[in-house]
C-alpha positions as CSV (number, residue, x, y, z in Angstrom):
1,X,0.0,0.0,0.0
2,X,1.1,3.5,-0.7
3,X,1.8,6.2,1.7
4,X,-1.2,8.6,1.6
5,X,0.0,12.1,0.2
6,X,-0.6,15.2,2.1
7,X,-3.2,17.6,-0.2
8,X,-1.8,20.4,1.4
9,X,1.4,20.4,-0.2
10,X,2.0,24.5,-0.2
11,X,2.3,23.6,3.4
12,X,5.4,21.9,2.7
13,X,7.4,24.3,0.7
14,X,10.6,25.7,2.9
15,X,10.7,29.1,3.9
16,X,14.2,29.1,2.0
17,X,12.3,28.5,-1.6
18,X,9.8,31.2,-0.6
19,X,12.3,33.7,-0.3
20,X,13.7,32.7,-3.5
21,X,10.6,33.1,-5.5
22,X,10.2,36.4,-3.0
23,X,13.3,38.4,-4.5
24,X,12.4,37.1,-7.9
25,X,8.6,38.8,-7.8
26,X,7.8,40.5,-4.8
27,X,4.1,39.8,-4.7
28,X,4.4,36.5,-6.1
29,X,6.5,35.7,-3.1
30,X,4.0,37.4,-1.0
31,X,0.6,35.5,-2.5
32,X,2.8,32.3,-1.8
33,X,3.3,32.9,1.7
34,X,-0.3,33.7,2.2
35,X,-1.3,30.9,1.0
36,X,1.0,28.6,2.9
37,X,0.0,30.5,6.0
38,X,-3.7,29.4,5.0
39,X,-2.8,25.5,4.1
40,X,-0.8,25.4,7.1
41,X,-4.1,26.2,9.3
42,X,-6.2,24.0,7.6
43,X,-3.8,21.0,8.0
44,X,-4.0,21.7,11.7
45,X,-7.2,21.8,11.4
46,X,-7.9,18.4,9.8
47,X,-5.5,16.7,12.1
48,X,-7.3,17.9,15.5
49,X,-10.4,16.9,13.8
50,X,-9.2,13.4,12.6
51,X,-7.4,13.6,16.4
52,X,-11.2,14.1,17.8
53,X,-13.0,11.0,15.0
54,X,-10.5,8.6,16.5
55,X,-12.2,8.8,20.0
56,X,-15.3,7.3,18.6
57,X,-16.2,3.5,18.3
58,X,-16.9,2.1,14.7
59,X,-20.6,1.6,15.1
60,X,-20.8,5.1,16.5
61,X,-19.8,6.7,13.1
62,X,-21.0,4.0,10.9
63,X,-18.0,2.7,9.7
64,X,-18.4,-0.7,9.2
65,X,-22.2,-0.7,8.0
66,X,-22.8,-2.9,4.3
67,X,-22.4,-0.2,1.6
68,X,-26.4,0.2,0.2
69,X,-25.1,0.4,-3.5
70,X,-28.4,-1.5,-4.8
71,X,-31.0,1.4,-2.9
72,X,-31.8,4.2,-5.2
73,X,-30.6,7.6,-3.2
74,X,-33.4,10.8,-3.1
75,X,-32.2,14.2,-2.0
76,X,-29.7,16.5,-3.0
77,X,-26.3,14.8,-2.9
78,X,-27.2,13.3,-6.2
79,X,-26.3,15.2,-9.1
80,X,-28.5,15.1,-11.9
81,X,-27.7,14.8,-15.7
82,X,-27.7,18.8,-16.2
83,X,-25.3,18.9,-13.3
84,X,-23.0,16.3,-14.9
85,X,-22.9,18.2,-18.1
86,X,-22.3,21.3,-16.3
87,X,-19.2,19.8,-14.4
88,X,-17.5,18.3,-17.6
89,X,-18.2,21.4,-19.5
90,X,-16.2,23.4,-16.8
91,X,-13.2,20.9,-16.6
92,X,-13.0,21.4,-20.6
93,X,-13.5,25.2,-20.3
94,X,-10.6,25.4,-17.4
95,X,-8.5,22.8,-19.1
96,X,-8.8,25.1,-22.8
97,X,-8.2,28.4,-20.3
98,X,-5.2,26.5,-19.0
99,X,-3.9,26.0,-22.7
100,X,-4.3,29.4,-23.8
101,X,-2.8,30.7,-20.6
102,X,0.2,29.6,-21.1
103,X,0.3,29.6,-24.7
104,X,0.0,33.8,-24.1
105,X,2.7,33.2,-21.8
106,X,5.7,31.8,-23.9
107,X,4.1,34.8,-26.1
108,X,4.2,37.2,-23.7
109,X,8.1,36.0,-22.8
110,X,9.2,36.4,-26.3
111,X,8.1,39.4,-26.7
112,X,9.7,40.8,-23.7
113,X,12.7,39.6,-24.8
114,X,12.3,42.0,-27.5
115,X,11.9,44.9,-25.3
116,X,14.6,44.3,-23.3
117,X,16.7,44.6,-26.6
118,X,15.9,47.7,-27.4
């Protein structure tokens, strides 16, 4: 079995590589520390709470119980058809968005090494 990897992986990054990426782009460096500051705090936050699950017995949770795979499910954790759609059409429009980001990127870099030659 694998070791499980952390999601919270900006929570990870050394202070040393922030400061790097810090005296290349100042606000860059700044976003990036926010935002370890904020996975940091929600790590600690799913630790105490898997911490506080562990107290509890199996049948307390539920854990344990046959999986009802056969029972039709009512209600609105089920996503309908629409839904579905909706949440493949986003992944294609991020993924395309993605692409064309850094398509205007490389762009963007070539043409700043023209600028910098004049």
């Amino acid at each position: 079995m694998e070791p499980r990897r952390s999601k919270h992986f900006l929570a990870h990054i050394p202070t040393i590589a922030l400061l790097v990426v810090f005296a290349m782009s100042a606000p860059l460096g700044v976003l990036f520390f926010i935002l370890r500051a904020i996975d940091r705090d929600a790590e600690k936050k799913e630790q105490e709470n898997a911490d506080y699950s562990s107290d509890f017995r199996p049948q307390d949770t539920g854990a344990g119980q046959t999986a009802r795979d056969t029972e039709p499910v009512y209600g609105h954790d089920v996503p309908t058809a629409e839904q579905q759609n909706a949440k493949k059409w986003h992944k294609t429009l991020t993924s395309l968005c993605t692409v064309f980001g850094g398509i205007f990127l490389v762009v963007g870099l070539a043409g700043l090494a023209d600028i910098i030659d004049m």
